[in-house]
N, C-alpha and C positions, 0 to 999 in steps of 0.2 A: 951361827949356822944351825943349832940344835932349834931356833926357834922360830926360823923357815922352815923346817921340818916339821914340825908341833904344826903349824898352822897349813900348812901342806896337807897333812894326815888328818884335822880336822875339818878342810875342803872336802877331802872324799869321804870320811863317813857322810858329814852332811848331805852331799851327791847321791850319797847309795841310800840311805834313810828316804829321801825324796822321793829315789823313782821304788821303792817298796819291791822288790825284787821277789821277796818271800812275805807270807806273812800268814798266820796260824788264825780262821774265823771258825765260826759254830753256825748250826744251821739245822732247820728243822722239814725231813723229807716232805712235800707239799702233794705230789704226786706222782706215781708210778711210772705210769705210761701214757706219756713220755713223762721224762724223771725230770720234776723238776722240786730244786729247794731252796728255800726262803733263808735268808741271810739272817741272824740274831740281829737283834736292835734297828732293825731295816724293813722296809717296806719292798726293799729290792727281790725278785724270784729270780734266782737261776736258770736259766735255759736248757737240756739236756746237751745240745751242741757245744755249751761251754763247760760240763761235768766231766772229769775222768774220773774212773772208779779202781782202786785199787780189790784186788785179791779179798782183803779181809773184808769188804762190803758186798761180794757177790754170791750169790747164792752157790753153793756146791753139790753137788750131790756124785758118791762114789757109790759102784756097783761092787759086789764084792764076792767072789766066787768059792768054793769051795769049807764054808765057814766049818759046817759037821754034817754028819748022814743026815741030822733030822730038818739042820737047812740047806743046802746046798747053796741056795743062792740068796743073798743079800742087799739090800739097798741101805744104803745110813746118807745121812744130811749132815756134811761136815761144817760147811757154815750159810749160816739163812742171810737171803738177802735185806734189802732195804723195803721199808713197808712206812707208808702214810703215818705218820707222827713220829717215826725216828729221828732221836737228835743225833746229829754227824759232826767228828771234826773233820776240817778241810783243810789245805793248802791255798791259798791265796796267789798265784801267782800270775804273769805277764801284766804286771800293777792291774789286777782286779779282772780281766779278760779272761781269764781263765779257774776251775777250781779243781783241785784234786782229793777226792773224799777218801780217807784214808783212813778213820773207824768210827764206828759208832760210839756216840756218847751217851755219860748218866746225866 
């Protein structure tokens, strides 16, 4: 019985490995607007329709009121966006139809 099982549970890795559910690529920003990025070791370019961009790759900017008499008002850049030659890790997902950029890489 144990060894129906074993072979059972190594059907469905095998299954789930196949259709690639997740899977972790690198990627070099190609263009802004519209965003599109090149896949590492690929000729393949990204389309911005198939990019989601997480929080840590968007640009931020907070305004900030009341800092001291001599500033009252403030502007700071909490995080900078994506720019022409950033390299990005992404998400990989819906096997390869989809990528979700989730921070910039060294």
């Amino acid at each position: 019985m144990s060894d129906l099982i074993d072979v059972l549970n190594m059907i469905s890795q095998n299954n789930q490995a196949a259709q690639k559910p997740a899977d972790i690529a690198f990627g070099t920003v190609t263009s802004i607007s519209p965003l599109s990025i090149q896949v590492q070791g690929s000729m393949q370019s990204i389309p911005a329709a198939a990019i989601t961009l997480t929080s840590a790759v968007m640009e931020r900017i907070v305004d900030v009121d009341g800092v001291s008499e001599d500033m009252p008002h403030l502007t700071v850049r909490v995080t900078e966006g994506l720019a022409v030659g950033d390299k990005v890790a992404m998400l990989r997902v819906s096997k390869g139809q989809r990528y979700i950029v989730l921070s910039k890489a060294q």
